[in-house]
Predicted model as a PDB file, atoms N, CA, C, CB and O in Angstrom, pLDDT in the B-factor column:
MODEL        1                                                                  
ATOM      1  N   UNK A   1       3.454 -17.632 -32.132  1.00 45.00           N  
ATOM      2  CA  UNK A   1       2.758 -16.859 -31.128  1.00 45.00           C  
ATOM      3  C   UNK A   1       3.757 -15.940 -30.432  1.00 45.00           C  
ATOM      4  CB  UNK A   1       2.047 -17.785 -30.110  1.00 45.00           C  
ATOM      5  O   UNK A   1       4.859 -16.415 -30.154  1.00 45.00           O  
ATOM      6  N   UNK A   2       3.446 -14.498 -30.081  1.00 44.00           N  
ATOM      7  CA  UNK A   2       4.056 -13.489 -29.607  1.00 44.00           C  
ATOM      8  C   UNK A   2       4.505 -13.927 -28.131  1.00 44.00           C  
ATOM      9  CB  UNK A   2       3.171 -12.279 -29.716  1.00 44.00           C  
ATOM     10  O   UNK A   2       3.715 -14.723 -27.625  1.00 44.00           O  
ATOM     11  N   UNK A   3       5.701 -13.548 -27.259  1.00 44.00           N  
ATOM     12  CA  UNK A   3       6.050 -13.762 -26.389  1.00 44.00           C  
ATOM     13  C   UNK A   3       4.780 -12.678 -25.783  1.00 44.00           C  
ATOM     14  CB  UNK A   3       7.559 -13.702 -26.285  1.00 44.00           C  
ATOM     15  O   UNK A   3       4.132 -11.974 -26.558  1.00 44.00           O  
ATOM     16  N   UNK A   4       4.562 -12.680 -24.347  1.00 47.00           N  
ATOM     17  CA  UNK A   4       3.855 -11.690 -23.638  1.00 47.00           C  
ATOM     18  C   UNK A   4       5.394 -10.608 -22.791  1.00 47.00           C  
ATOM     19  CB  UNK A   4       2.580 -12.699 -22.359  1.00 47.00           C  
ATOM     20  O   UNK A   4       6.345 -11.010 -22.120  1.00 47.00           O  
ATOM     21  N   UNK A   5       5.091  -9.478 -23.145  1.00 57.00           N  
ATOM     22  CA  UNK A   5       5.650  -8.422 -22.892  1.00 57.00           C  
ATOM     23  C   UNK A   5       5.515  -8.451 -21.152  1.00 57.00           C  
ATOM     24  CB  UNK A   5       4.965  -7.219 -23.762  1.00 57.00           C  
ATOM     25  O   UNK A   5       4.542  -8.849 -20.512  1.00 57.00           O  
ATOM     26  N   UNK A   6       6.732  -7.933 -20.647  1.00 72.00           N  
ATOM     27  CA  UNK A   6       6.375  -7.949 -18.920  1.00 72.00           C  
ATOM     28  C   UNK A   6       5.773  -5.908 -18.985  1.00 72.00           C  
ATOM     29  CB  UNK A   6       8.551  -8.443 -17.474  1.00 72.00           C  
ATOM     30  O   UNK A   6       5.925  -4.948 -19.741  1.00 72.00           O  
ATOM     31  N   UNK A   7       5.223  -6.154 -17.938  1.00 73.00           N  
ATOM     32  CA  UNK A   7       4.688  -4.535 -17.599  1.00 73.00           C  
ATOM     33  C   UNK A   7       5.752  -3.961 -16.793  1.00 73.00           C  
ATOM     34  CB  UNK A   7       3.161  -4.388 -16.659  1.00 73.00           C  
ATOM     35  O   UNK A   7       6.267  -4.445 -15.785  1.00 73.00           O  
ATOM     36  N   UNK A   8       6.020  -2.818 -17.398  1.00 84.00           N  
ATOM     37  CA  UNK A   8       7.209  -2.103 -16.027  1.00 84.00           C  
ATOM     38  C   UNK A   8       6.125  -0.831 -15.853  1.00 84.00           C  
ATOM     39  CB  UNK A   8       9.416  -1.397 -16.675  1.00 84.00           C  
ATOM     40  O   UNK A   8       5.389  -0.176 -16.591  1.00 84.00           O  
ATOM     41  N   UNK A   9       6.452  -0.878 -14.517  1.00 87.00           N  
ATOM     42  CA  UNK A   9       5.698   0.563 -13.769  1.00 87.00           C  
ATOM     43  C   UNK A   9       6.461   0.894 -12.220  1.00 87.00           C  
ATOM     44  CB  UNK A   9       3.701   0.189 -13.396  1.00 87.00           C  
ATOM     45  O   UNK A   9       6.394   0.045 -11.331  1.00 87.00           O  
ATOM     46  N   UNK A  10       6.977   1.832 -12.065  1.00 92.00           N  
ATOM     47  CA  UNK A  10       8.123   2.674 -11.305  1.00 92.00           C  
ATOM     48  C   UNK A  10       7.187   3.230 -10.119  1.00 92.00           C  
ATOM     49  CB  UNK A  10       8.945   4.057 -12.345  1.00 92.00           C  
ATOM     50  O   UNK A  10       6.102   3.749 -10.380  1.00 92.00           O  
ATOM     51  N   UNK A  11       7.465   3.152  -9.353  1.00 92.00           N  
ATOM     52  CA  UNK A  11       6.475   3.376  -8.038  1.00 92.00           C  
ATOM     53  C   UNK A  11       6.868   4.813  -7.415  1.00 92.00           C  
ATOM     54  CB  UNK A  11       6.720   2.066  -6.747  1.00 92.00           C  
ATOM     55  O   UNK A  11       7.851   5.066  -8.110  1.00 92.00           O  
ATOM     56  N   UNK A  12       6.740   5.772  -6.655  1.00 96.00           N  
ATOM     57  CA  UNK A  12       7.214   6.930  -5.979  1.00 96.00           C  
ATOM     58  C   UNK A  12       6.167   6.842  -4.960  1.00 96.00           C  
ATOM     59  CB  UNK A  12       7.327   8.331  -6.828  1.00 96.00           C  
ATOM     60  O   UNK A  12       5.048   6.331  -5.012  1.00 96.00           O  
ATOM     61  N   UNK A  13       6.995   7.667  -3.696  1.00 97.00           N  
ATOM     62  CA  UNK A  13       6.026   7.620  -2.804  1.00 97.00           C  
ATOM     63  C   UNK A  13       6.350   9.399  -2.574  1.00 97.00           C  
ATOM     64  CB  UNK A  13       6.230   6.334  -1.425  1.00 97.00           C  
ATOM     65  O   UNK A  13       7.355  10.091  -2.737  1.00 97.00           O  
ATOM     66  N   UNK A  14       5.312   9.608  -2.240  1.00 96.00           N  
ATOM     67  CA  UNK A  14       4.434  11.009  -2.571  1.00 96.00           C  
ATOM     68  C   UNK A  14       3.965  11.592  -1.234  1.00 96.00           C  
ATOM     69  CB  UNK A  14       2.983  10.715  -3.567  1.00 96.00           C  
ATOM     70  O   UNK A  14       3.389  10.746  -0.549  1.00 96.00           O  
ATOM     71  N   UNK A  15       4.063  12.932  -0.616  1.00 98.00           N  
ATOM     72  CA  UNK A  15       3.433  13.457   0.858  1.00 98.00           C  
ATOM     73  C   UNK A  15       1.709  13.373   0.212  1.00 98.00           C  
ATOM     74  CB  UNK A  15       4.133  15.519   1.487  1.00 98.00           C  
ATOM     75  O   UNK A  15       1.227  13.072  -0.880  1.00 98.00           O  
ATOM     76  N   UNK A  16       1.240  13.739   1.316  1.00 98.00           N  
ATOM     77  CA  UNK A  16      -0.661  13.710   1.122  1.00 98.00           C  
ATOM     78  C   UNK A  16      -1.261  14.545  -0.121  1.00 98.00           C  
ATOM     79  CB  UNK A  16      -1.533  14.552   2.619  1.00 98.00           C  
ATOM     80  O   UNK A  16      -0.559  15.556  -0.131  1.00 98.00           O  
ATOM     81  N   UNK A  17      -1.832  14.610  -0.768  1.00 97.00           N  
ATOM     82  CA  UNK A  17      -1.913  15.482  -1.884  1.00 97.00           C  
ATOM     83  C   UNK A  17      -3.044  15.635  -1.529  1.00 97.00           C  
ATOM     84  CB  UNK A  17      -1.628  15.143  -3.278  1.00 97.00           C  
ATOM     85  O   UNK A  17      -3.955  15.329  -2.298  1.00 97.00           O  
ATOM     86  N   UNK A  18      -3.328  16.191  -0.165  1.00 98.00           N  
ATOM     87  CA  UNK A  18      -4.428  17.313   0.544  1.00 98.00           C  
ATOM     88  C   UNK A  18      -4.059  18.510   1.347  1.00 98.00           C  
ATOM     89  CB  UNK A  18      -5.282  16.637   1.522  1.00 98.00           C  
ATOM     90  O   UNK A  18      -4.648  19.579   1.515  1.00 98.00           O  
ATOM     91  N   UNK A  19      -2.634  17.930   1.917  1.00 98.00           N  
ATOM     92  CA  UNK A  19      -2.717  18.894   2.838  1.00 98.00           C  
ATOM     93  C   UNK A  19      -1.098  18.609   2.635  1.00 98.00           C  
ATOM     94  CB  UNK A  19      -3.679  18.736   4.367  1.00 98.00           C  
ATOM     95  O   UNK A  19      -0.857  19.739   2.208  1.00 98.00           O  
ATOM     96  N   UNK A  20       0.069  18.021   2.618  1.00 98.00           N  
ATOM     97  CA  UNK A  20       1.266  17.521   2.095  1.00 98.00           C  
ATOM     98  C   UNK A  20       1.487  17.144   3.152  1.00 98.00           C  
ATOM     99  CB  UNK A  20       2.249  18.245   1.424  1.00 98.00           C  
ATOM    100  O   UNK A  20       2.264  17.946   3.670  1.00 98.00           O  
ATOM    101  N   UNK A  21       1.230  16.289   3.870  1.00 98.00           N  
ATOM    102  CA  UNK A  21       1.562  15.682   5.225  1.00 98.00           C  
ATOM    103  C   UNK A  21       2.387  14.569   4.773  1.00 98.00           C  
ATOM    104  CB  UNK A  21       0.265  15.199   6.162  1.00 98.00           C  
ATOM    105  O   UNK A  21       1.910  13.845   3.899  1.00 98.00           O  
ATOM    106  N   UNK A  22       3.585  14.310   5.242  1.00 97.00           N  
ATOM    107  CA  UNK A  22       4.337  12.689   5.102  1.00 97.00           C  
ATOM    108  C   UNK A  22       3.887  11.376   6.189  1.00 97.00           C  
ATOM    109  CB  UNK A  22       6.141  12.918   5.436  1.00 97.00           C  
ATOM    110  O   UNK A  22       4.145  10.176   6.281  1.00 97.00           O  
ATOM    111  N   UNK A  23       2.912  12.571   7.063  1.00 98.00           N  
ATOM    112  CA  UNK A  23       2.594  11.293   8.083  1.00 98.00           C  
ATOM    113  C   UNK A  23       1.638   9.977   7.508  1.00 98.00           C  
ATOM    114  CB  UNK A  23       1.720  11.953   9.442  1.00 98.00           C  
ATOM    115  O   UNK A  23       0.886  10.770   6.940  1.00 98.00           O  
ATOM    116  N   UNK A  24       1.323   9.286   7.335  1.00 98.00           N  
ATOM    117  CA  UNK A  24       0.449   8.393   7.345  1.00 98.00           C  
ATOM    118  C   UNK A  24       0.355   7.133   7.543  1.00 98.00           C  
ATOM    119  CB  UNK A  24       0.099   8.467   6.650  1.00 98.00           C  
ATOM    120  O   UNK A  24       1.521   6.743   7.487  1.00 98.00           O  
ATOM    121  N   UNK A  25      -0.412   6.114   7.771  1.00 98.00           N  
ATOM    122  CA  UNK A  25      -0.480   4.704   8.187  1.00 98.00           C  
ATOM    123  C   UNK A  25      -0.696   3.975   7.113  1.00 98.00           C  
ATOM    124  CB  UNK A  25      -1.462   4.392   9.153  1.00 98.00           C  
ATOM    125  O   UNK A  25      -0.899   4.758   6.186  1.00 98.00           O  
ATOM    126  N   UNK A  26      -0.782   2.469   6.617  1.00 97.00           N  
ATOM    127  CA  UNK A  26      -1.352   1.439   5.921  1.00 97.00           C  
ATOM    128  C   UNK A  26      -2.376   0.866   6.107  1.00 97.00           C  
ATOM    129  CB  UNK A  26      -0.779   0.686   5.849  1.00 97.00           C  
ATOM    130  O   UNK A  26      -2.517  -0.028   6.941  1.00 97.00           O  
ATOM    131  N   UNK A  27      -3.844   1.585   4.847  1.00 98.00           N  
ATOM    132  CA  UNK A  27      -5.479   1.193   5.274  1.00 98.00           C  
ATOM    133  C   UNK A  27      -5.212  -0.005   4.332  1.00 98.00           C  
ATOM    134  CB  UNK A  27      -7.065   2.450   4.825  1.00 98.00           C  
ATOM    135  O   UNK A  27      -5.666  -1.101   4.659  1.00 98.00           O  
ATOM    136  N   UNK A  28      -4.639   0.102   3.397  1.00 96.00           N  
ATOM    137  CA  UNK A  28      -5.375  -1.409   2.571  1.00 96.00           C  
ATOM    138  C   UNK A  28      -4.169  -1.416   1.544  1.00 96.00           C  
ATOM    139  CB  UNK A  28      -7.345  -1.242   1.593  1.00 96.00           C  
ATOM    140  O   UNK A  28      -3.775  -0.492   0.832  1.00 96.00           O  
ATOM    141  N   UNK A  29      -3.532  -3.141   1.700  1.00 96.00           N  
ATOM    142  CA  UNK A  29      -2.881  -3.374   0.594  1.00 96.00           C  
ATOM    143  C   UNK A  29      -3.364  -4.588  -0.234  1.00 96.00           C  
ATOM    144  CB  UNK A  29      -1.580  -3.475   0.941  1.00 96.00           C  
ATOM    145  O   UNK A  29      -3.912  -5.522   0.351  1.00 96.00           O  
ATOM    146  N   UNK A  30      -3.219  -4.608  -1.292  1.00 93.00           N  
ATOM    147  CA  UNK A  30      -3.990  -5.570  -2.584  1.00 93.00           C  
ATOM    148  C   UNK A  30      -3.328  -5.597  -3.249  1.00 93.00           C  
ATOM    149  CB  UNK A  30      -5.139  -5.306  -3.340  1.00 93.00           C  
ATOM    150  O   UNK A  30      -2.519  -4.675  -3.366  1.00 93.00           O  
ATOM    151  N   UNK A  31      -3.322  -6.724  -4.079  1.00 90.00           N  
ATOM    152  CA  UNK A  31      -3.340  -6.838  -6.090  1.00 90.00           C  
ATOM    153  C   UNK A  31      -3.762  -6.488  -6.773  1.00 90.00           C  
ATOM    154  CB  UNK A  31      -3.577  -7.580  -6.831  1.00 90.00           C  
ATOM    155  O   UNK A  31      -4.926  -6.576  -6.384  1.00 90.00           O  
ATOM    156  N   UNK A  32      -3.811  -5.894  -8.047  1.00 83.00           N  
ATOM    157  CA  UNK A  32      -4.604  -5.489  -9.008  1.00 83.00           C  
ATOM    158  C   UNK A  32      -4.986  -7.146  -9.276  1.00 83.00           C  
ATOM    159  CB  UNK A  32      -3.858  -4.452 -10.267  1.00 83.00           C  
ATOM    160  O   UNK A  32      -4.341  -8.152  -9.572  1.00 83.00           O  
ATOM    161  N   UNK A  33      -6.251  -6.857  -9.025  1.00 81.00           N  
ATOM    162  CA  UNK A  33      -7.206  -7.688  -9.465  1.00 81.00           C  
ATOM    163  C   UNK A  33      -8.304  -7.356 -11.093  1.00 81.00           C  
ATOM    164  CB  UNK A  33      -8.029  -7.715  -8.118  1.00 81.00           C  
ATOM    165  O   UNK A  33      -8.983  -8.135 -11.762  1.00 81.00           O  
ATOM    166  N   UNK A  34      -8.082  -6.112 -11.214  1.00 80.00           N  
ATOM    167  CA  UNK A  34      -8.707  -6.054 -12.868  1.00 80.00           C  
ATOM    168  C   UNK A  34      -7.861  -6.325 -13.838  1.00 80.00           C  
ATOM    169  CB  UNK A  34      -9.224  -4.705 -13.353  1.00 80.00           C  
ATOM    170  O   UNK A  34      -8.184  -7.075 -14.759  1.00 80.00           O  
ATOM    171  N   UNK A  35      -6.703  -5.770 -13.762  1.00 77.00           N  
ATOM    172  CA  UNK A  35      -5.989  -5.710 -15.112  1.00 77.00           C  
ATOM    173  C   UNK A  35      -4.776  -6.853 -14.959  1.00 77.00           C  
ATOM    174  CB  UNK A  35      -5.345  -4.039 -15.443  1.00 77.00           C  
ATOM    175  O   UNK A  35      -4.189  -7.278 -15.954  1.00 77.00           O  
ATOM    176  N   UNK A  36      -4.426  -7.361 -13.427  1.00 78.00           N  
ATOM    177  CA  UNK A  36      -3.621  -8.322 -13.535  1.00 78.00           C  
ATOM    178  C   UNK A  36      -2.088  -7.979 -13.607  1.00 78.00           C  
ATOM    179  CB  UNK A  36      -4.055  -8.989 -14.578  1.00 78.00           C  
ATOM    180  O   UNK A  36      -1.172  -8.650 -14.082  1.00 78.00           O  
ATOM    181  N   UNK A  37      -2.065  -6.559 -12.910  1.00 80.00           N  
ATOM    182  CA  UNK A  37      -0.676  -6.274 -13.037  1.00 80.00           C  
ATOM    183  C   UNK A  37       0.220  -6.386 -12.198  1.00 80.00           C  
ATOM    184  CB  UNK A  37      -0.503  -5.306 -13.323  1.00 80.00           C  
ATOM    185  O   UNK A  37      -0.266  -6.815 -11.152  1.00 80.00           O  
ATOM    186  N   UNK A  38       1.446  -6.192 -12.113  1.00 77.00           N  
ATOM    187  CA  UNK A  38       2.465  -7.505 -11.012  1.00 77.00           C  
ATOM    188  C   UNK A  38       2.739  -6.680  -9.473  1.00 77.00           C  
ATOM    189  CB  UNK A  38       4.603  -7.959 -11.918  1.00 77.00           C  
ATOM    190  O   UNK A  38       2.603  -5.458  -9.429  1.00 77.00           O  
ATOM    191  N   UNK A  39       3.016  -7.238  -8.600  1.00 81.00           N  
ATOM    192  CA  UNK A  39       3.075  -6.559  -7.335  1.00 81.00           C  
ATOM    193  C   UNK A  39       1.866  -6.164  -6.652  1.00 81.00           C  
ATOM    194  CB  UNK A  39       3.784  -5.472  -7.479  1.00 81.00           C  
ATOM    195  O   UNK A  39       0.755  -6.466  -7.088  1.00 81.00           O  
ATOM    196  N   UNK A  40       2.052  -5.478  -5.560  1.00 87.00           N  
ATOM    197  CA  UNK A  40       1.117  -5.235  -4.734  1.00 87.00           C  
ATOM    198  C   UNK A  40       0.727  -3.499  -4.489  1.00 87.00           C  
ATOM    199  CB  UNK A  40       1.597  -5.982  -3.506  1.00 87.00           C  
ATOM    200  O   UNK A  40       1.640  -2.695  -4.678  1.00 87.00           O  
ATOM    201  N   UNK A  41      -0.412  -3.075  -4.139  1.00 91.00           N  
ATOM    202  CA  UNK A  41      -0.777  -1.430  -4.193  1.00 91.00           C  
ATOM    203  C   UNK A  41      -1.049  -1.642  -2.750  1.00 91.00           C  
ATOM    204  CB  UNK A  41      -2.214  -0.697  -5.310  1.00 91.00           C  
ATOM    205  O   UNK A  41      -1.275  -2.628  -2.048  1.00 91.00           O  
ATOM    206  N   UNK A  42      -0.944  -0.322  -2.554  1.00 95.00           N  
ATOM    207  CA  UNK A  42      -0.803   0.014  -1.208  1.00 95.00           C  
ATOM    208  C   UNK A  42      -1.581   1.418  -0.944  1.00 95.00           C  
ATOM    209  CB  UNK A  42       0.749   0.077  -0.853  1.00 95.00           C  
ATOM    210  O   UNK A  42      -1.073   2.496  -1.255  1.00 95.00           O  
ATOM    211  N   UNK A  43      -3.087   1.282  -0.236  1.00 97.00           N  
ATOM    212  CA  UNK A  43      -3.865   2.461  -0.292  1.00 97.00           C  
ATOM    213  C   UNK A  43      -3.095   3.210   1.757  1.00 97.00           C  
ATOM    214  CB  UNK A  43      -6.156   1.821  -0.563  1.00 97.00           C  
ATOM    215  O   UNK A  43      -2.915   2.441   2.701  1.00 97.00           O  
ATOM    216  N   UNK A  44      -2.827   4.781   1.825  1.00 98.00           N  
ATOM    217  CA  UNK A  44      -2.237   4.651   3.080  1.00 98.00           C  
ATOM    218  C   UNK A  44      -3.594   5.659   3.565  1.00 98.00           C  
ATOM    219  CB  UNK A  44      -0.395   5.191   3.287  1.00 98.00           C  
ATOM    220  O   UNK A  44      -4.275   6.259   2.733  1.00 98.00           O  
ATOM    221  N   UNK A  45      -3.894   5.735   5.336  1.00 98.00           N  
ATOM    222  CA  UNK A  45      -4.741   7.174   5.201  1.00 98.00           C  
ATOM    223  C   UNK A  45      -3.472   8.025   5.921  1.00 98.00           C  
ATOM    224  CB  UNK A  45      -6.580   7.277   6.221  1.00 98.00           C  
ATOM    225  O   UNK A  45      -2.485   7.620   6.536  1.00 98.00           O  
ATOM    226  N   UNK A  46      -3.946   9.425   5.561  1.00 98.00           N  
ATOM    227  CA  UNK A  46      -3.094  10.845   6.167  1.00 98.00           C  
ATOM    228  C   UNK A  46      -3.304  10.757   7.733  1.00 98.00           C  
ATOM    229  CB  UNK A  46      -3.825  12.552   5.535  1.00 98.00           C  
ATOM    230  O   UNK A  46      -4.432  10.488   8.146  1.00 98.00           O  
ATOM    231  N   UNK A  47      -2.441  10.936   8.474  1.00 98.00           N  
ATOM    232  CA  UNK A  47      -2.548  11.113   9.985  1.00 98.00           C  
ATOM    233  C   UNK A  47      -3.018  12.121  10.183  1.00 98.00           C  
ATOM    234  CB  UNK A  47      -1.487  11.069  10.751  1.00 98.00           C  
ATOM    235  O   UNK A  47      -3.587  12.319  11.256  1.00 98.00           O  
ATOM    236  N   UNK A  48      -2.938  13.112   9.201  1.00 98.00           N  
ATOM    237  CA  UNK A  48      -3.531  14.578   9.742  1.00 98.00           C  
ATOM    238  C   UNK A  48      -4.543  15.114   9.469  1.00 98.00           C  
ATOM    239  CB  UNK A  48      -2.919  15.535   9.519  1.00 98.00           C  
ATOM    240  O   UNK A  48      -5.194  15.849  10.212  1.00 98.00           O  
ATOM    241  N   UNK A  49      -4.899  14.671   7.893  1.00 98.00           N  
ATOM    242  CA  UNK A  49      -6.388  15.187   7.475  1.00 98.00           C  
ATOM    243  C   UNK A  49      -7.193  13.771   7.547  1.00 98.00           C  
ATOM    244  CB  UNK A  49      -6.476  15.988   5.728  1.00 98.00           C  
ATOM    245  O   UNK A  49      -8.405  13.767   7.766  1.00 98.00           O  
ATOM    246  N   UNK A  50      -6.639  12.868   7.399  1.00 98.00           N  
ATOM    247  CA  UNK A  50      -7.394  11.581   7.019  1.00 98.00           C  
ATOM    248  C   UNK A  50      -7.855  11.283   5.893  1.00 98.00           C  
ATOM    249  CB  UNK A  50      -8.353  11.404   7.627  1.00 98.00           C  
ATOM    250  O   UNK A  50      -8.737  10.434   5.764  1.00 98.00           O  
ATOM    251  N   UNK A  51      -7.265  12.019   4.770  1.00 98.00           N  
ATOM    252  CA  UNK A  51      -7.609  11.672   3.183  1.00 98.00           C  
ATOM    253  C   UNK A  51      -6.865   9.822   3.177  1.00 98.00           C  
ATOM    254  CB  UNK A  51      -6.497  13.164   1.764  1.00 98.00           C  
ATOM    255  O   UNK A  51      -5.966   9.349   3.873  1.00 98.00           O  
ATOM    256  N   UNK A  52      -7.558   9.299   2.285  1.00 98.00           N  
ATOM    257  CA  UNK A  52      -6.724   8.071   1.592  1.00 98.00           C  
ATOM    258  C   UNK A  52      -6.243   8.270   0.130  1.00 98.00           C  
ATOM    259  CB  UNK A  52      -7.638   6.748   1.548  1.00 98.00           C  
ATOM    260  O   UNK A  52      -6.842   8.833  -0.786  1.00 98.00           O  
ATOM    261  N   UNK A  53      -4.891   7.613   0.125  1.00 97.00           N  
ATOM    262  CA  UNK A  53      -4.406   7.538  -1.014  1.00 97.00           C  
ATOM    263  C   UNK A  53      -3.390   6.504  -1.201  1.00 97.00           C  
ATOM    264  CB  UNK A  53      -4.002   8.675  -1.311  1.00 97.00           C  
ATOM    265  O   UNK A  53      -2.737   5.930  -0.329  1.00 97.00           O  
ATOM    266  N   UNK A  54      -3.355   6.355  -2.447  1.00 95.00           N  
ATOM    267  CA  UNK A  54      -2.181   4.928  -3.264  1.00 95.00           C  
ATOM    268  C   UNK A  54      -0.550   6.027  -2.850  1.00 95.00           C  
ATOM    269  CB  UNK A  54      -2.577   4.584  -6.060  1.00 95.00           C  
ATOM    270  O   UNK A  54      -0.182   7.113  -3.298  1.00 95.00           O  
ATOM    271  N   UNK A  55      -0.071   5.287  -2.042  1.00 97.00           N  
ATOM    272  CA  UNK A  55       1.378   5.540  -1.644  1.00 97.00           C  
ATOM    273  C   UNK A  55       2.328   4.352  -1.213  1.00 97.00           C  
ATOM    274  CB  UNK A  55       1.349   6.469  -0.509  1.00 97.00           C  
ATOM    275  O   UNK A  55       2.265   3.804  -0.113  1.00 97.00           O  
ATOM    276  N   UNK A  56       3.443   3.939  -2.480  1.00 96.00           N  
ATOM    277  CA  UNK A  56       4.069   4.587  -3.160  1.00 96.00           C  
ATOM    278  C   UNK A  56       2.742   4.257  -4.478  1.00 96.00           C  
ATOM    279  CB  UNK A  56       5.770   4.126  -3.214  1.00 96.00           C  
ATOM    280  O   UNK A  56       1.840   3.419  -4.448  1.00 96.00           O  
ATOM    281  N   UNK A  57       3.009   5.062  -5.325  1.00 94.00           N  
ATOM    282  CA  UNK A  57       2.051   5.239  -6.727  1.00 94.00           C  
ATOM    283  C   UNK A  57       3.087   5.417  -8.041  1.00 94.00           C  
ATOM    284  CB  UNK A  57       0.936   6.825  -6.607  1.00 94.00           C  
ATOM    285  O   UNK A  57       4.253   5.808  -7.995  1.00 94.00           O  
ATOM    286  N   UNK A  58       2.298   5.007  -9.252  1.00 92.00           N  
ATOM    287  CA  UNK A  58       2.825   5.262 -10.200  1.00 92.00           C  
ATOM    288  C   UNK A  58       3.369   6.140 -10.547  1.00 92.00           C  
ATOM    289  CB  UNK A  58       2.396   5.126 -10.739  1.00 92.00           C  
ATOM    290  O   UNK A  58       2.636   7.129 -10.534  1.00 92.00           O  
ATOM    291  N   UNK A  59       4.851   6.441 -11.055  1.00 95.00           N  
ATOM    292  CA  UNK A  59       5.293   7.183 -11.520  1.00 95.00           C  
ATOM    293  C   UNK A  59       5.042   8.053 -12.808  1.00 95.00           C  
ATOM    294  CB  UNK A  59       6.001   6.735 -11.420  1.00 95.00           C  
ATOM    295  O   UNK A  59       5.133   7.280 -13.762  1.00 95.00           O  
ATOM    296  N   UNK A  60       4.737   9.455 -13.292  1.00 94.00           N  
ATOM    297  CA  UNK A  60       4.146   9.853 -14.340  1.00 94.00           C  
ATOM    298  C   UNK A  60       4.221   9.096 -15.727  1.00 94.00           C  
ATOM    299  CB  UNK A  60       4.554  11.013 -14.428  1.00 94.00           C  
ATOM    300  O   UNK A  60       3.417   8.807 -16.613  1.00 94.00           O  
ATOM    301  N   UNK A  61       5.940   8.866 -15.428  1.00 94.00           N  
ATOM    302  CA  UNK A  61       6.268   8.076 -17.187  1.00 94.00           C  
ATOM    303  C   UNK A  61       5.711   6.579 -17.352  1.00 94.00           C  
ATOM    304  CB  UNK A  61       8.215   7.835 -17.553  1.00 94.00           C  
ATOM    305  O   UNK A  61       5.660   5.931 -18.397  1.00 94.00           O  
ATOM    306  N   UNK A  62       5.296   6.177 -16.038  1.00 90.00           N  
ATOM    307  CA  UNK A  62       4.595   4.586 -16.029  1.00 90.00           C  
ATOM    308  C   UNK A  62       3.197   4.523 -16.071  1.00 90.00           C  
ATOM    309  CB  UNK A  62       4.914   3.741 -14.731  1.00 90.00           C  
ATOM    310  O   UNK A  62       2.648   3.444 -16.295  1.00 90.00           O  
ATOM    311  N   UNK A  63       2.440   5.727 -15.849  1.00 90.00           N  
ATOM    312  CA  UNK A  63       0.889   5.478 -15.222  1.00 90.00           C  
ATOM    313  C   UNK A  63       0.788   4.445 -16.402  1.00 90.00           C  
ATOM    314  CB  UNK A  63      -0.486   6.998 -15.148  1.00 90.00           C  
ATOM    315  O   UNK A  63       0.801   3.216 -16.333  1.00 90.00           O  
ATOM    316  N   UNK A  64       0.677   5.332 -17.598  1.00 90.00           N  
ATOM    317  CA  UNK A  64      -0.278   4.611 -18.833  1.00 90.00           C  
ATOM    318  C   UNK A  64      -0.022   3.068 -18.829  1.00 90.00           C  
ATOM    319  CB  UNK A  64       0.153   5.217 -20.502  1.00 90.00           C  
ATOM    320  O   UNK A  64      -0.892   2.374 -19.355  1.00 90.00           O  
ATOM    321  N   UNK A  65       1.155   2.411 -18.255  1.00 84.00           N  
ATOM    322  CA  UNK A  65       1.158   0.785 -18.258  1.00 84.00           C  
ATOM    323  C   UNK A  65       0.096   0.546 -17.401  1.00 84.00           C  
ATOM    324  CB  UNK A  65       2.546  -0.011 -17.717  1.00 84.00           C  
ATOM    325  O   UNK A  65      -0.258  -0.633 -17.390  1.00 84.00           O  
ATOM    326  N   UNK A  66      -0.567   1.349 -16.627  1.00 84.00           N  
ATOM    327  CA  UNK A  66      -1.754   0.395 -15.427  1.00 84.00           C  
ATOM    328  C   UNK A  66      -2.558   0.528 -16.496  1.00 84.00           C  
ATOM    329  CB  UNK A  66      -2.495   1.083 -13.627  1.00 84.00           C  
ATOM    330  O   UNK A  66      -2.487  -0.618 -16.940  1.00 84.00           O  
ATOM    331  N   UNK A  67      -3.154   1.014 -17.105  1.00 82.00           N  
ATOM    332  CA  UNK A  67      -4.611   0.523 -17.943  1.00 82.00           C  
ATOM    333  C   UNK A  67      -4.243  -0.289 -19.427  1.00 82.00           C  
ATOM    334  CB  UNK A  67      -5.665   2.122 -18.411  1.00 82.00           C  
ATOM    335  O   UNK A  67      -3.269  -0.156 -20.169  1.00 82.00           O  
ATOM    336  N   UNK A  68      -5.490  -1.216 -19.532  1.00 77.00           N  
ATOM    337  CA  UNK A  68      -5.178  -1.894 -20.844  1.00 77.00           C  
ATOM    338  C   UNK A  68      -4.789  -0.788 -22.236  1.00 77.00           C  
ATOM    339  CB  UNK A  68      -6.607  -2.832 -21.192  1.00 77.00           C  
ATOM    340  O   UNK A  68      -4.630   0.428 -22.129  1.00 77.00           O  
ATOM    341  N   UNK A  69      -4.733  -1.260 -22.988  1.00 78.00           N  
ATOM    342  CA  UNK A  69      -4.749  -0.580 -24.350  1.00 78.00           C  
ATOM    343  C   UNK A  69      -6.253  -0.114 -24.575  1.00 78.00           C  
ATOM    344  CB  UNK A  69      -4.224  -1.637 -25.595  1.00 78.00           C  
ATOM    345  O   UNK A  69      -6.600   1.064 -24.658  1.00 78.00           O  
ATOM    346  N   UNK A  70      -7.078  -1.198 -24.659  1.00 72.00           N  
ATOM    347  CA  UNK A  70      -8.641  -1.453 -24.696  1.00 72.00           C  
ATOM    348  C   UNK A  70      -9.314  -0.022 -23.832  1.00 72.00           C  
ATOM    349  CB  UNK A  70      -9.068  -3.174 -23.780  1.00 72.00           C  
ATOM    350  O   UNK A  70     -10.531   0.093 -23.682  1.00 72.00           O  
TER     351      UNK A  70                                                      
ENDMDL                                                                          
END                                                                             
């Protein structure tokens, strides 16, 4: 039986990708609960426009490890 492979995925944290604000707070942090992948996500909202977004987020060369193969 195959060893199980660990997932690497590289995090960056990113200004608002509404308005490029660096301000923002912490609305919601979680686990991936679908796919089971390691660590914790972190949704923040913008202080200035109030968009929400995943900050820090996947890095371009990592996204494709968050979804299964399937």
């Amino acid at each position: 039986m195959a060893e199980p492979t660990s997932v690497v995925i590289e995090l960056e944290s990113k200004p608002c990708p509404l308005c490029n604000s660096t301000r923002s707070r912490a609305y919601l942090k979680n686990k991936d609960l679908l796919c089971g992948l390691p660590g914790e996500f972190q949704i923040v909202r913008c202080l200035d426009c109030s968009h929400l977004y995943m900050d820090p987020r996947p890095t371009p060369e990592t996204i494709l490890n968050c979804y299964p193969a399937h």
